[in-house]
C-alpha angles and dihedrals in degrees: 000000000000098000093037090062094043098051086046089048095043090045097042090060105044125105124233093253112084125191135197089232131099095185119122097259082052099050096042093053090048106042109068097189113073099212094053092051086054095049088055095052090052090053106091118250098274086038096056094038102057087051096042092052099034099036097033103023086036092221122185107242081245090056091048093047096056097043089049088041090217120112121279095246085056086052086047094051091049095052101040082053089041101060098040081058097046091049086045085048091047098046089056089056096045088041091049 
């Protein structure tokens, strides 16, 4: 129920434009929701990377992996970690 949210939430505020970049200027111009754009830049590097390329580039794990040149149960385990820290980051913002 988690990921699913967040996917919804992270797809939902994305723009049509889509960049190769994780940077802060990227994810600000793609992440329409504020809160969701601070929650990303509080996710560490590998963390950030692994959303940004499977949620808003909409990667397959294999593509990642490859990008990322690190196994695709690696891929799976960032992004399982990633996303349980993104929906603990989120439901501070929305308890505060």
């Amino acid at each position: 129920v988690g990921l699913n949210w967040a996917t919804s939430r992270l797809r939902k505020a994305t723009r049509e434009t889509i960049g190769q970049n994780v940077d802060r200027p990227y994810v600000d111009d793609e992440v329409a929701d504020p809160a969701i754009a601070a929650a990303l830049h509080e996710l560490s590097v590998n963390h950030r990377e692994v959303i940004v390329m499977r949620y808003l580039l909409d990667w397959s794990i294999n593509d990642i992996a490859a990008a990322l040149e690190v196994p695709p149960g690696t891929v799976k385990s960032r992004l399982h970690r990633a996303v349980g820290h993104l929906n603990e980051l989120l439901d501070r913002e929305t308890t505060e």
